[in-house]
N, C-alpha and C positions, 0 to 999 in steps of 0.2 A: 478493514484490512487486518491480516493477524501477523505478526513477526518474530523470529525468535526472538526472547528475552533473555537480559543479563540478571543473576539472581544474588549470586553473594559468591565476596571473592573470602581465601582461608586464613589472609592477612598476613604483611609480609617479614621475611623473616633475613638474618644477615649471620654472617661471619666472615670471620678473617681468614678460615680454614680452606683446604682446599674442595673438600666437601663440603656441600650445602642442602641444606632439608626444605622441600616445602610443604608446606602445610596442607592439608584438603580442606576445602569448606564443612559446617558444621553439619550438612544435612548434602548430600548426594546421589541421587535418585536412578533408577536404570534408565540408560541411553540421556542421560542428560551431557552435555559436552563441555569437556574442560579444557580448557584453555592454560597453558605452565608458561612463566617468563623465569629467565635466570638472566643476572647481570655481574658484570665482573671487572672492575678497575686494574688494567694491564700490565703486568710487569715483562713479561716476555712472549705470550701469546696466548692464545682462547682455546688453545684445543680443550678437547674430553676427554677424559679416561674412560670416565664409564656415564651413561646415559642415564635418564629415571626410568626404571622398571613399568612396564605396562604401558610409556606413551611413545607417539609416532613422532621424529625429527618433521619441525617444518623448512626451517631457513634460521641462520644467523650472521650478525654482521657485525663489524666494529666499524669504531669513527676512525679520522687519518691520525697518525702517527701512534695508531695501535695502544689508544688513550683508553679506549670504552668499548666493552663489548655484548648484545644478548644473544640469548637462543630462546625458541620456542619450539613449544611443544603441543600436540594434540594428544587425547584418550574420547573414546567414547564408555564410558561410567558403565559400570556393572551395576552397580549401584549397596557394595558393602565396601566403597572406599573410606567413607568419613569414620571418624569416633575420635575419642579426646587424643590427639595430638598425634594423629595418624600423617603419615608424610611419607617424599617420595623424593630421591636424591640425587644431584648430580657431582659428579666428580670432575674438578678443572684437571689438568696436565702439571697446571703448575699453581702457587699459592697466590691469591690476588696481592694487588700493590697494598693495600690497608682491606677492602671488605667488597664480597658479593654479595646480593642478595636474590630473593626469590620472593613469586610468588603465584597462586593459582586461583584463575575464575572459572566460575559455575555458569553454563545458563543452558535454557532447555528451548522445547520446540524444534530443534535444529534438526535437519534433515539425516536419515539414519542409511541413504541409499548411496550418498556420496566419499569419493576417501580423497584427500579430506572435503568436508561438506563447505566450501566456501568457492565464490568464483574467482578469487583473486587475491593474490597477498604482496604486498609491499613494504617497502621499509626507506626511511630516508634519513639518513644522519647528517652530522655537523661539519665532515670532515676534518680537515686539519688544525681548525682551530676552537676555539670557545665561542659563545653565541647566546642571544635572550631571544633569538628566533627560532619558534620550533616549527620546521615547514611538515606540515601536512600531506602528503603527494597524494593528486586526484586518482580517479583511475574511470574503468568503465565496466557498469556490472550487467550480465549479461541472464538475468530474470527479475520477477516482481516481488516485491515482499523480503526484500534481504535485512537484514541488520547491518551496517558498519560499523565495524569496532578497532577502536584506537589505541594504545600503548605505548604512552611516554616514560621514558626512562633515562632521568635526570641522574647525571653524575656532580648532583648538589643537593643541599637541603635547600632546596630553595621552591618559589609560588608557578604554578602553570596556570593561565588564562583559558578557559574553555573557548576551543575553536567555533567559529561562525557556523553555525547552525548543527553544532554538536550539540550534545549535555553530555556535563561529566558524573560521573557514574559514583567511582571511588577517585578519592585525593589523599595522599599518604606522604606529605613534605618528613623525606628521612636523609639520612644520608645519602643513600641514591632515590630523590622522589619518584615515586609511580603515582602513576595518574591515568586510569581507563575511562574514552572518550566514548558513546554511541553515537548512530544517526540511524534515524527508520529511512528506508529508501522504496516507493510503494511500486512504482517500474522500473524496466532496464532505463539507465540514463548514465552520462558522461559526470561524473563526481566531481566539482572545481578543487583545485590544491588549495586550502587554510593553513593559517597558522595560529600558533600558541605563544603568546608568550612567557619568556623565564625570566623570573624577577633577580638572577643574578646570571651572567653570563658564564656558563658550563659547555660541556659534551653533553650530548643527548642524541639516543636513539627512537626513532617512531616508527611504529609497525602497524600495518592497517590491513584487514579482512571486511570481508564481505559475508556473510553468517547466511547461508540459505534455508528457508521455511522448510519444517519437515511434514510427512504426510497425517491430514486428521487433523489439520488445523484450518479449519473454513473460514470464505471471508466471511462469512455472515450465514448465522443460522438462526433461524425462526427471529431474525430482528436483533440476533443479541454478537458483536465482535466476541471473536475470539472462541467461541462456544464452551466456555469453562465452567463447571457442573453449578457451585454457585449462582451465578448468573443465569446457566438456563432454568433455576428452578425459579427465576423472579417474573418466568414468560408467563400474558396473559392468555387464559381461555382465548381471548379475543381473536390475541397474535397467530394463534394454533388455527382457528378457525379459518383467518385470512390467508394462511396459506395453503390449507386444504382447499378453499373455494379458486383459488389462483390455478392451482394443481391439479 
């Protein structure tokens, strides 16, 4: 089975200001897909002044009594985004209560026919109060081969537990922790709700996609997942042969 892959995220960055920078990853390649979180500690409301340049709004949401709030964002990568301290900004309406932060992943394979290329997006927070449960919410993906990907975002320096049959990817215990979760998912299927736990009870937002496979990525060629040049150069005569005699 092949699926898109999470690659490296540009690591996350903070202030107190009302603009915030985020970083690109170190290497960014054409048509790879990037993924923006921004979070923000409330003092009067979440809006935007101004958006980051070049990405598409997906959805954002706060916790109850207007404690915590992210937005995300999608780019499909040109690929002269990176270089040393290249970044890409958002602007709040209003200054956070002490600090926002950001941050942006990488990953590729992802399909280049879809806008945006995911079947589904969700998000579940805390509401009204604090909590060491970070619920997960299920959903239902509707092709084979997707990636789900996860995004915790802790309004604490505090520990997230990797959900049941997730792995966690990146773990960044900061002032507000981020923590990106995957799941390979190999058919359509009904996804169960998990959770995370928080080693100190906070607000926290979870945000969860469905990443669909892009084109020219087979399950299987000449014996080898994934068909990626390395690996197909380790195919034997043999392998070749049997599949010409099949063929």
């Amino acid at each position: 089975m092949a699926y898109p892959a999470f690659i490296e995220d540009g690591g996350l960055t903070f202030t107190s200001a009302k603009t915030i920078p985020a970083l690109f990853p170190d290497t960014v390649n054409a048509n790879d897909f990037l993924l923006l979180f921004y979070s923000k500690d409330i003092v009067i409301n979440a809006d935007i002044d101004v958006h980051p340049s070049g990405f598409t709004f997906i959805t954002n949401t706060s916790t109850g009594s207007n404690s915590f709030a992210t937005v995300w964002y999608y780019k499909r990568a040109i690929g002269n985004e990176a270089g040393p301290g290249n970044s890409v900004s958002l602007t709040w309406d209003e200054v956070p209560d002490s600090v926002t932060s950001a941050i942006m992943y990488r990953f590729n394979k992802v399909a280049t026919t879809s806008t945006p290329p995911i079947d589904f997006a969700w998000q579940s927070s805390s509401g009204a109060s604090t909590t060491t449960s970070a619920n997960i919410d299920g959903g239902t993906t509707v092709g084979t081969e997707r990636l789900l990907v996860n995004v915790i975002m802790v309004m604490n320096n505090t520990t997230v537990s990797t959900a049941s049959g997730w792995t966690t990817e990146v773990d960044l215990p900061e002032s507000i922790t981020t923590v990106l979760q995957t799941q390979q998912v190999p058919t359509a299927t009904t996804i169960s709700d998990q959770t995370s736990t928080l080693g100190t009870a906070s607000y926290y937002i979870a945000s969860t996609m469905a990443l669909i496979l892009g084109p020219g990525w087979p399950h299987n060629f000449l014996g080898v997942e994934n068909a990626s040049i390395n690996e197909i150069s380790e195919v034997s005569i043999a392998d070749i042969e049997a599949v010409n005699t099949i063929t």
